[in-house]
C-alpha positions in Angstrom: -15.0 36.1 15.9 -13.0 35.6 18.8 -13.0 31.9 20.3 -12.6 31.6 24.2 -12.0 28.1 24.6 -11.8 24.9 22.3 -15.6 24.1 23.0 -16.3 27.4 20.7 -14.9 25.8 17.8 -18.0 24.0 17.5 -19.9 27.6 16.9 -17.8 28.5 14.1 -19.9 28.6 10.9 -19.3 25.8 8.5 -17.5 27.4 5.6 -14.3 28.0 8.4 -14.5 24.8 10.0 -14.7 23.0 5.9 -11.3 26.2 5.6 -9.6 24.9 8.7 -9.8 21.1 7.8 -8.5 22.1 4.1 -5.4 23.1 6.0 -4.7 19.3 7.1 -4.7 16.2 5.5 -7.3 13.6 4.3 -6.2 11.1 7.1 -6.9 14.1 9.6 -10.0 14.8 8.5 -11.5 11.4 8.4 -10.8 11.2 12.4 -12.3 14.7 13.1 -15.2 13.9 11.4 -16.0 10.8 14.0 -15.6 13.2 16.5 -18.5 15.1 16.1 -21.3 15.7 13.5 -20.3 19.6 12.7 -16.5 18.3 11.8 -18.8 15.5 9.8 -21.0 17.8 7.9 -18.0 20.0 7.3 -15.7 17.3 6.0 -18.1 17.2 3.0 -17.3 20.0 1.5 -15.4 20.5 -1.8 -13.5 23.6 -0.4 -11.8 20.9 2.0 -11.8 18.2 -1.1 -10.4 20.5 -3.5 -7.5 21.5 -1.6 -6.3 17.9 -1.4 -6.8 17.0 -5.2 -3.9 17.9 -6.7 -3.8 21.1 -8.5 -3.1 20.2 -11.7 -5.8 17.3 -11.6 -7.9 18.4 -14.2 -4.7 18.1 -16.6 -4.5 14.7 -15.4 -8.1 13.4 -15.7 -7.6 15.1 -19.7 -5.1 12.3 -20.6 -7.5 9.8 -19.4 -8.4 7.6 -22.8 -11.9 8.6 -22.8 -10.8 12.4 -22.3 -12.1 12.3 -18.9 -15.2 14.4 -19.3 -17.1 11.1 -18.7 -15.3 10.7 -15.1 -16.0 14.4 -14.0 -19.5 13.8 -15.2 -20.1 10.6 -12.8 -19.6 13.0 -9.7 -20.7 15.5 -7.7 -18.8 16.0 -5.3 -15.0 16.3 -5.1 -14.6 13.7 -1.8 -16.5 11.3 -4.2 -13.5 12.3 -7.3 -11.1 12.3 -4.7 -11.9 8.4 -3.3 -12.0 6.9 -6.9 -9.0 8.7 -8.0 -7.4 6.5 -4.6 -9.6 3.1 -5.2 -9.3 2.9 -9.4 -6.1 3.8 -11.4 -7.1 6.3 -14.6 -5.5 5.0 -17.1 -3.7 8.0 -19.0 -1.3 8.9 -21.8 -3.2 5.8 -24.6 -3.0 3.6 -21.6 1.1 3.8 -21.3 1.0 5.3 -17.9 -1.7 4.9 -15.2 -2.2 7.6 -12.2 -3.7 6.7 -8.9 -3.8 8.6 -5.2 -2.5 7.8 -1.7 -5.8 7.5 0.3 -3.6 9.4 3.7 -2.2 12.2 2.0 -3.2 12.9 -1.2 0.1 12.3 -3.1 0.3 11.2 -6.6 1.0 7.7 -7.4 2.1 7.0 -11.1 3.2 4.0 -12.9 4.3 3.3 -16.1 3.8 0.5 -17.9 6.0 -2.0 -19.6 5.6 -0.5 -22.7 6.6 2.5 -21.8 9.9 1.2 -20.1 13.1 0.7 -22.2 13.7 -3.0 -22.2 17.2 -4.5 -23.3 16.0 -6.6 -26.2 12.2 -5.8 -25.6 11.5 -5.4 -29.6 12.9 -9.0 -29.8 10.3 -11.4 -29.9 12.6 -13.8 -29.6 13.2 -12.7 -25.6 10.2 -10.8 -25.0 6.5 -10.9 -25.9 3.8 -8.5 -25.3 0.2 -10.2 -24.4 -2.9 -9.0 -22.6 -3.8 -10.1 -19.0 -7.4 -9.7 -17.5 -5.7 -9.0 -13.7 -3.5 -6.2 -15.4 -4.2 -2.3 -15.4 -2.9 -2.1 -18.4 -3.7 -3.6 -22.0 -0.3 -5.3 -22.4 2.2 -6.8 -20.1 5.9 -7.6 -20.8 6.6 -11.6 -20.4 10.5 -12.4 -20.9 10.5 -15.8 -22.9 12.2 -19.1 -22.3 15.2 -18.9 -24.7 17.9 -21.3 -23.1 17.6 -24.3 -19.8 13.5 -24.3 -19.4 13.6 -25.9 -16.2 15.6 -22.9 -14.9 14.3 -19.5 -15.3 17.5 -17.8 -13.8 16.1 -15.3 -10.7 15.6 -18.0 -8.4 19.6 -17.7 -7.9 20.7 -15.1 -8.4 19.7 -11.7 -7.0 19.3 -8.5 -9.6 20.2 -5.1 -9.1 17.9 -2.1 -8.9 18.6 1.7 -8.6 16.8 5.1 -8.4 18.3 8.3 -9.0 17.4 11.8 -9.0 19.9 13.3 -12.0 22.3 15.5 -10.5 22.6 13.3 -7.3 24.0 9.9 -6.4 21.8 6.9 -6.8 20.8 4.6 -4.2 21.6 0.8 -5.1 20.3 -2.2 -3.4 19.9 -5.8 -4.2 16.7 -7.2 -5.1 14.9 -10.5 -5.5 12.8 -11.2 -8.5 11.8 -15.3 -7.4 8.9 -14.4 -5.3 10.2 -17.6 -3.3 13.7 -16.3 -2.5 13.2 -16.0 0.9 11.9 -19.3 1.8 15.0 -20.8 -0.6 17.6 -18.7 1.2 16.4 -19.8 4.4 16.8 -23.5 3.7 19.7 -22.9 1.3 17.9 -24.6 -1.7 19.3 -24.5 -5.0 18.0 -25.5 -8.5 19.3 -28.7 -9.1 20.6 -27.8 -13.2 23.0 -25.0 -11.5 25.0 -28.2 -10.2 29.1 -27.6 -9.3 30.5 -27.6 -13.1 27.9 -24.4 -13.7 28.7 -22.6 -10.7 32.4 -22.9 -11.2 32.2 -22.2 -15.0 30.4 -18.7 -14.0 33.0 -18.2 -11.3 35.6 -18.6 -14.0 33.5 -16.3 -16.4 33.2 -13.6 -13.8 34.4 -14.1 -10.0 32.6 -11.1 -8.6 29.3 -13.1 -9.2 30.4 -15.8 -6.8 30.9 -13.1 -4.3 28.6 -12.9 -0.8 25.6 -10.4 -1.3 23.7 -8.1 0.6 20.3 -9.8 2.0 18.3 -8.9 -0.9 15.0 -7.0 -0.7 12.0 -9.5 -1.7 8.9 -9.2 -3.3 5.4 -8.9 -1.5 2.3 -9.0 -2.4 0.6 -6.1 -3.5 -3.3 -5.2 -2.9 -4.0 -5.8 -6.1 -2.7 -9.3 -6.3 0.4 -8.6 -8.3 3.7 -9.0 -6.5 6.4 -6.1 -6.4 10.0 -5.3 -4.9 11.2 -2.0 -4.1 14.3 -1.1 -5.8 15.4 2.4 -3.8 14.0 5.6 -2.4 14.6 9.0 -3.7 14.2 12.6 -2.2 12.9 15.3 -4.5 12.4 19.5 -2.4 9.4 20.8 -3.5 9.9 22.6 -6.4 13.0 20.6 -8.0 12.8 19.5 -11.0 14.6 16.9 -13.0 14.6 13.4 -14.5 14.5 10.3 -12.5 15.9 7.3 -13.3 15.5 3.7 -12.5 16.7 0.3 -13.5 16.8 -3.3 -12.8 19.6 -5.8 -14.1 21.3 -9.2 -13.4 24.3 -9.1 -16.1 26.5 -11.1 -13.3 25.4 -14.8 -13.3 26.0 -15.6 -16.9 22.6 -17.4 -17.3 19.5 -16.9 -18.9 16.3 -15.8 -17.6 12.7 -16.5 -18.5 9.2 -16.7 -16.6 8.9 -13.0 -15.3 5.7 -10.9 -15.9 6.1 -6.9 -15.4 3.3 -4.8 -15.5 5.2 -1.8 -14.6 7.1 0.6 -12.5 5.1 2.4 -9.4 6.4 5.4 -8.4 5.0 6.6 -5.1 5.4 8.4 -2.0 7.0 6.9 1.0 4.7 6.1 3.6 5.3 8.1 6.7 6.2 6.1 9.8 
């Protein structure tokens, strides 16, 4: 069928329209559908829904704790799989790992829970406990313990590490800051009062590279689900590559301990587009 001008497109039957919209992206298809009722009634089709589930989906939904037969059953269409999968993490893998889609683009979204992370002295409960939270994903959450200075809990000065790496490449490292006040405190230069001048000179003397000036640290924000978060780097992964990423968080250089933190988990998503 030959098209003569960009008013024609509106004669095309359905089933090429639904084929043509498949070629973009979710985002894309959500504006051409307010643009006029045959882009609306094609936008409802599976063959455009299918194409941006990812292929490997059903795999996904079989880890699910139930099996996932239960969520396939509840709908019929794959725009309706395809919003839940964005709007509700499944909970996969006996509830280790949870994976979730970006509403734009379609891109997975996993994270892994603190029981599935390799914490420095996470089987001692004398540092860390495991307990259940009702705003959590997941059915435990990692809580590091107050084992030394309860009134300090050790983030509030002292920024941490984080890094992400690709194996095979060099990792990106940035400083991040776990007090979800930091930035307030920076600003007006407050300082717990225990870390007085004998304990800041006692860690210089310990190690000196800790008294050094830092980077402006990356701080936490608050996420939609009402947790808070701080990124710790970027990576870049070609289509096709495969290999192991790695990340990490760490403060080893103020000589104190910590206590008071929460993590649910590590989020590993796409980078939003600008």
């Amino acid at each position: 069928m030959a098209v003569e001008s960009s008013n024609d497109i509106y004669a095309l039957p359905e089933d090429c329209l639904a084929t043509a919209l498949s070629l973009t992206s979710p985002k894309d298809v959500c504006r051409l559908s307010a643009v006029a009722s045959t882009f609306r009634s094609a936008s409802q089709s599976d063959t455009v829904w299918a194409r941006f589930l990812p292929s490997d989906y059903l795999h996904i939904i079989s880890r699910a704790l139930d099996g996932g037969d239960s969520l396939l059953s509840n709908f019929h269409s794959k725009k309706d799989l395809y919003l839940h999968l964005c709007d509700h993490p499944l909970l996969i893998d006996d509830g280790r790992k949870s994976f979730q889609l970006e509403k734009l683009s379609g891109k997975k979204c996993c994270m892994l829970s603190a029981r599935d992370l390799s914490i420095v002295w996470g089987d001692t409960p004398q540092y860390w406990r495991f307990l259940s939270l009702p705003e959590s994903r997941f059915p435990e959450v990692a809580e590091l313990l107050d084992v030394c200075w309860s009134m300090v809990h050790g983030f509030d000065h002292q920024s941490a590490e984080g890094y992400v790496k690709v194996s095979g490449s060099e990792s990106e490292k940035r400083s991040v800051c776990l007090d979800p006040d930091g930035a307030r405190k920076r600003r007006h230069q407050l300082v717990p009062r225990r870390v007085g001048l004998f304990y800041r000179r006692l860690t210089q003397m310990r190690n000196p590279e800790a008294m050094l000036p830092e980077e402006e640290p990356e701080d936490p924000k608050q996420r939609g689900d009402g947790w808070m978060e701080v990124e710790l780097g970027e990576c870049f992964v070609e289509e096709g590559q495969d290999g192991e990423l790695e990340v990490s968080v760490m403060e080893v250089k103020g000589g104190h301990w910590k206590s008071g933190i929460i993590i649910q988990g590590i989020e590993i998503r796409p980078k939003e587009s600008q």
